[in-house]
N, C-alpha and C positions, 0 to 999 in steps of 0.2 A: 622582137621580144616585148610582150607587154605583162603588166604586174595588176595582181589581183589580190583583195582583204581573202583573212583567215576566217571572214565571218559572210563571206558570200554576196555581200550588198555593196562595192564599191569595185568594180572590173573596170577592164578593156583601157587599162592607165600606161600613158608613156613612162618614161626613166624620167622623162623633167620633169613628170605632172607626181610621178613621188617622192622625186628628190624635194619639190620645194613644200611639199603636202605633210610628207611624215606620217601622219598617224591617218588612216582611213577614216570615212567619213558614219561606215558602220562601227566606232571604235576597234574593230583586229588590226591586224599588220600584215602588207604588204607583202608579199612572197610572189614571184618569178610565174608566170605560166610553165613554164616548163624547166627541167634544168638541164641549162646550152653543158655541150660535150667538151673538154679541151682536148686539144689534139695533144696529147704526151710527148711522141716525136719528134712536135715543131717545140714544145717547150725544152726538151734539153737538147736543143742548140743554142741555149739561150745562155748568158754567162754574168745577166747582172739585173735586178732588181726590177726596174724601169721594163725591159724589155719582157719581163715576167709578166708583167702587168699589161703592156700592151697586149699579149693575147687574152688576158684576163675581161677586164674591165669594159671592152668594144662589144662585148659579147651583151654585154645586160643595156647599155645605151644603144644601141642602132635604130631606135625608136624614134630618137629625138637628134641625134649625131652622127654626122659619116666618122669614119674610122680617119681617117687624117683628122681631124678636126680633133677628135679624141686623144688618139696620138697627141697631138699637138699641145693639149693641155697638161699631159703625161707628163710630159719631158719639164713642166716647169712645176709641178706636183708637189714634190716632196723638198723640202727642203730645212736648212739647217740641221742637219744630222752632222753627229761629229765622227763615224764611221762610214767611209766611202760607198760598204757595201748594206749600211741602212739596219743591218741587224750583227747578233756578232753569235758562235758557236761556242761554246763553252764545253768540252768534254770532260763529262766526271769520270766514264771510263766505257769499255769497251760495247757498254748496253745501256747508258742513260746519257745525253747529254741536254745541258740547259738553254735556249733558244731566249738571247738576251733582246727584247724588245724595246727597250727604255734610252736609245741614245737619240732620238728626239730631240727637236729645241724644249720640249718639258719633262722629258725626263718618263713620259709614261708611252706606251704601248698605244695608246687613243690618240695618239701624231698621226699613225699610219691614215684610219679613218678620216677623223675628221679635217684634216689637209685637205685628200680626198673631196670628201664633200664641199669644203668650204669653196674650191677650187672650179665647180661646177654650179656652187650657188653663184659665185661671180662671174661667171658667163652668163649663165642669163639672166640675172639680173643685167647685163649691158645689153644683150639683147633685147631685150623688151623694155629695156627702159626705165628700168623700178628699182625701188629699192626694197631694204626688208631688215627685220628684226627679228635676231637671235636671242630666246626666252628658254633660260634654262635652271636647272639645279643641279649642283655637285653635290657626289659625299668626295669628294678627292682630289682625282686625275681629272675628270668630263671637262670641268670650268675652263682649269688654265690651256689646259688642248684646245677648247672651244674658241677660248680667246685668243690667242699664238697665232691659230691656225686663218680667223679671219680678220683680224686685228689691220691688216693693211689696205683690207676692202673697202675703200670710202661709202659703201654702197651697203653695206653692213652695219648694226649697229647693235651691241653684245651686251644684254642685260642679264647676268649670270647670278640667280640666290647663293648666298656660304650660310649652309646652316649654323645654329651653335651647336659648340662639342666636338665630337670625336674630328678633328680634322690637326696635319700637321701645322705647323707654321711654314714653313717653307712652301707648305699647298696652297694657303693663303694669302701668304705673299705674292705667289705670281699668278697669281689676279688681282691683287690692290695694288698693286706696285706697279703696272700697267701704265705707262704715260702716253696713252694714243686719246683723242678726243671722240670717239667710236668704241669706248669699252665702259660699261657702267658695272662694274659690282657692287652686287649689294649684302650687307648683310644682315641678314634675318631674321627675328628670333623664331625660335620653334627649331624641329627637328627637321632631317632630311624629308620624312615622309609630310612636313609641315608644307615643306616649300614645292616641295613633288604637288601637293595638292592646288597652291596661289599657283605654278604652270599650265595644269591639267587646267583649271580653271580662266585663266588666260586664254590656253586654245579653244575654249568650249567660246568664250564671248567675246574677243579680240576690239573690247571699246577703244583702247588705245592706239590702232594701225589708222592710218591713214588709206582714202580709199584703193590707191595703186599700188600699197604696201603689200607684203607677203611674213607670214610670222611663219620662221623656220624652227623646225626639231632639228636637237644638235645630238639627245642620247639617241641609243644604239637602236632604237626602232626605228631610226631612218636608214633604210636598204642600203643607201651611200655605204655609209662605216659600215657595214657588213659586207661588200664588194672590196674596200682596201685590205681588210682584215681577212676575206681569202686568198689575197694575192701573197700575202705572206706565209703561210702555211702550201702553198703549191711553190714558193722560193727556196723554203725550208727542207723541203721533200727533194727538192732536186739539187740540192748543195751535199745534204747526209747521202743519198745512194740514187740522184739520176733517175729519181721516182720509180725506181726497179723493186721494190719493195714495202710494203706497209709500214708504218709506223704507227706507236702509240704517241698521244699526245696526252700531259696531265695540265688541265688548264685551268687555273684560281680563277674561281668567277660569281660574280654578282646577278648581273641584269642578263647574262646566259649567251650576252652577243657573242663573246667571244669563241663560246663552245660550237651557236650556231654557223659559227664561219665555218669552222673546222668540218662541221657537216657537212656544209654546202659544198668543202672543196669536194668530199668524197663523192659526193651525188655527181661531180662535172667530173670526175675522173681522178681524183689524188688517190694511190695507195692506201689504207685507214687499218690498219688492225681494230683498234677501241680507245676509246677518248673516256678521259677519265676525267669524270665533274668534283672539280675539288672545291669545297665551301670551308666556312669558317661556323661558327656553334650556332650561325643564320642558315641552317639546314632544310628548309623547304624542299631544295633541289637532293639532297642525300635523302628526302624523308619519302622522296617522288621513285628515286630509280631505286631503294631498297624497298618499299612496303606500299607501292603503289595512292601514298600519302601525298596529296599535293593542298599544303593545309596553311593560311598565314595565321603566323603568331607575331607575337612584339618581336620588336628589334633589340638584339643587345648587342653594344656597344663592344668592341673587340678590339686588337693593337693590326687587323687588318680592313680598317675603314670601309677601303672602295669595295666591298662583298658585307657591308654590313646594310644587306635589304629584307624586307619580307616577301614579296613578292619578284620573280625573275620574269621580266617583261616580255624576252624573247622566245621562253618557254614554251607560249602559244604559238610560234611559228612551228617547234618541232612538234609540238603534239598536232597540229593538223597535219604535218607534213608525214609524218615518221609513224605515230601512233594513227591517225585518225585516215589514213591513207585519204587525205586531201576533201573528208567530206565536212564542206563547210557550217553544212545546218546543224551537224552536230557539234564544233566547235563550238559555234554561237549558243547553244544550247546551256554547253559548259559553263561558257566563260557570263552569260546570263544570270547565275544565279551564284556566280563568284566575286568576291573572296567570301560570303557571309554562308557560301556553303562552298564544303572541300570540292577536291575535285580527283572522282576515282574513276578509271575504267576500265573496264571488263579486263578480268583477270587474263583472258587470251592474250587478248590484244597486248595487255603490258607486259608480259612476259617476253615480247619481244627485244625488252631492254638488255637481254645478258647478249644478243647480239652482237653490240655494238658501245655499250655503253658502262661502266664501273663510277661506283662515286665513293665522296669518303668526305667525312666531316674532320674538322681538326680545331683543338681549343686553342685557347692563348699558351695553356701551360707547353701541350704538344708540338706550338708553332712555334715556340721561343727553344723547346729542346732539340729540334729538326735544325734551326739556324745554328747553334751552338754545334751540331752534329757535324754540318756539312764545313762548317768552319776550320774545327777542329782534325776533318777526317782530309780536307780537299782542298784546305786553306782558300772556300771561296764563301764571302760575303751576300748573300740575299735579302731580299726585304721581307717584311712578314708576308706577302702576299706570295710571294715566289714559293715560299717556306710550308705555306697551305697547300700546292701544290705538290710540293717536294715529300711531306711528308704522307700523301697518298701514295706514291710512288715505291716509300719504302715500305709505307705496310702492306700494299695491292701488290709485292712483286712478284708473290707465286703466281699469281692472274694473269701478268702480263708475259706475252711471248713477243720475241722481236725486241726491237729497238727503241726506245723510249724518249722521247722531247718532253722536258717540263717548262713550261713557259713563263718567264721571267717578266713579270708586265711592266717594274717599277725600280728607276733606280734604291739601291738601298738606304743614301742618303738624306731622301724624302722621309724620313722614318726614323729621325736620330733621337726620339724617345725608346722605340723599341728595342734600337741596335745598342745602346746602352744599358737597359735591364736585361738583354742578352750577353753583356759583356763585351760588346764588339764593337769596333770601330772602321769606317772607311772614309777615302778621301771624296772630298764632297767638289763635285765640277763645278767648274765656273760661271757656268749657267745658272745652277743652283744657288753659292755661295751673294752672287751679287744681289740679289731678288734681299737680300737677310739687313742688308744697308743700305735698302732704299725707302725711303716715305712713303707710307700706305696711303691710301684715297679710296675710302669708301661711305656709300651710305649706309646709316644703320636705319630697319625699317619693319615692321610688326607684319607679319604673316596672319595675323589677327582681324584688319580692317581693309580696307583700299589703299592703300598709302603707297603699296610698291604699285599697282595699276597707275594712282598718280602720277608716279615721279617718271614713269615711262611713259605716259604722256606726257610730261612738262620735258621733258629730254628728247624726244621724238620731232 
């Protein structure tokens, strides 16, 4: 199995050579030569998480890893989860249940991935001998997953922007509150899309690496996190019905990884009815699968942060993959003359959307009535991001046929401004609670100048 850009100029790449790369070197993304088959039959034999995975994940690395070897990294993967079997089932009732992904050591669904990855950047960085530097931006969940996840790799070294604004405290804590000597947060000023731009800008010139260094992508356009995150959705499939049947899936989503996992599993074999793209009133993706609108506007700020983007990163995988049936020079064509021109395509072609695909926008008011709903009706607590999902679900439900997973990405707890103006309260885990009474340690540092390039030199 080797991986090739969505824009044609950057082929014939191992699983290491894009796990440590990230973004192609024609700026697309990375996508699979072909997509590997899962055997269905050998998966339900299977009866726990791990072992999901091993048929999963050997499949996109044999490039660069025999399958023991992989295995072998498997088994030491995932950890700190406060659920044995790593996710939990929640039935609302007979045709919807909620697929709780937040029992993490942080509390968000981006455990799964970036473990994952971080897991295989330290491998070979011991193989070869090097070390490297993890250069990122949250609006949310990314940072402190980023950080959790590689935080014990001396081999690693984790400089994570927090934008100002719309973020919890709690989110921000566990990244300042971090006491390893390998984790720098920093904090910013400017917006998420500020610090989105000092990273892009960092990968474009890497003055700060050293020359045996490697600067690693931790968001979701690294292949990695989208390999862990299909492993869950073919776990999910075979816990509800033993993958004998399709499922819908409504998945609150931002930068789009999430959704495109969900794809990938169907493409290798998972059941799929239709996956239903749920946004928040940052609609680019609703404005894509309703009116063939694929347009950026400002960002406004929302009580669902991690989906508050303008542009959805991973978007470009499915439109070459799904729309563009894999033809890259018209990708690059697209994405050429994007964002400062929209991005529309032949009416045929996009009509393929009702195939497979349903979206739905949800405001703050709708996200805060949906929480209240489900509270009230099912006595069960979500965060607002769960709640943008949830509340696709109840409007799209003549749409949907079959059985329905909404996916829960974020404890509710992370969110205790929200769950307040919604009237609601839960108890907040211990994971969480401790991060709130510990001494923060961060830099504060202008997204304006070079001053964070600096200080990553001066700490490197």
């Amino acid at each position: 199995m080797l991986f090739h850009s969505t824009r044609g100029k950057d082929s014939n790449k191992t699983f290491e050579e894009v796990l440590m790369q990230g973004l192609a070197q024609d700026g697309g993304l990375f996508i699979p030569d072909y997509w590997p088959e899962v055997n269905i039959n050998d998966l339900r034999s299977c009866d726990n998480f791990i072992d999901v995975a091993k048929h999963i994940v050997p499949l996109f690395t044999d490039s660069s890893f025999d399958r023991a070897e992989v295995n072998k990294i498997l088994d030491k993967t995932w950890h700190d989860f406060e659920k044995k079997d790593y996710i939990n089932i929640f039935n609302i009732n007979e045709t919807v249940s909620i697929l709780e992904l937040f029992h993490g050591p942080t509390a968000a669904f981006k455990d799964f991935g970036l473990q994952l990855a971080a897991a295989f950047f330290n491998k070979t960085l011991q193989t070869q001998n090097k070390t490297a530097i993890v250069l990122g931006a949250t609006s949310g969940d990314t940072g402190p997953a980023a950080i959790d996840a590689c935080k014990e790799f001396d081999l690693i070294k984790s400089f994570i922007l927090i934008p100002e604004g719309n973020m919890s405290e709690i989110q921000r804590k566990q990244m300042t509150t971090v006491d390893k000597n390998n984790v720098y947060p920093i904090l910013a000023s400017g917006s998420f899309d500020d610090c989105q731009d000092i990273v892009k800008k960092g990968f474009n010139e890497r003055t700060f690496l050293k020359d045996d260094q490697y600067l690693l992508a931790i968001n979701s356009i690294n292949w990695v996190r989208i390999v862990g995150q299909i492993c869950y959705y073919f776990y999910v499939s075979l816990k509800i019905n033993k993958l004998s049947e399709p499922l819908n899936f409504s998945v609150p989503t931002g930068n789009f990884g999430n959704v495109f996992a969900c794809y990938a599993a169907s493409k290798m074999g998972m059941p799929l009815s239709k996956i239903v793209v749920a946004v928040n009133s940052n609609d680019i993706l609703d404005r894509f699968f309703r009116n063939n609108d694929y347009s950026k506007n400002e960002v406004n700020e929302t009580i669902s942060p991690s989906m508050d983007i303008s542009i959805a990163s991973n978007f470009e995988r499915l439109l070459y993959d799904f729309y563009l049936n894999r033809d890259a020079e018209m990708c690059s064509k697209l994405y050429s003359r994007f964002p400062e021109n929209s991005i529309h395509i032949d009416q045929s072609i996009w009509s393929k959307s009702s195939e497979l695909f349903l979206s739905y926008s949800s405001d703050d008011i709708s996200t805060y009535k949906c929480m209240q709903y489900y509270f009230n009706k099912y006595n069960y607590v979500m965060d607002p991001h769960t709640a943008v999902a949830a509340d696709a679900v109840r409007s799209l439900k003549d749409a949907l046929v079959s059985k329905t997973v909404i996916l829960s990405t974020a404890h509710p707890a992370k969110f205790p401004t929200a769950l307040s103006n919604a009237s609601l309260h839960t108890d907040m885990p211990n994971k969480l609670s401790a991060v709130l009474n510990k001494k923060e340690k961060a830099e504060k540092l202008s997204t304006n100048d070079n001053s964070i390039f600096e200080y990553i030199k001066t700490n490197n």
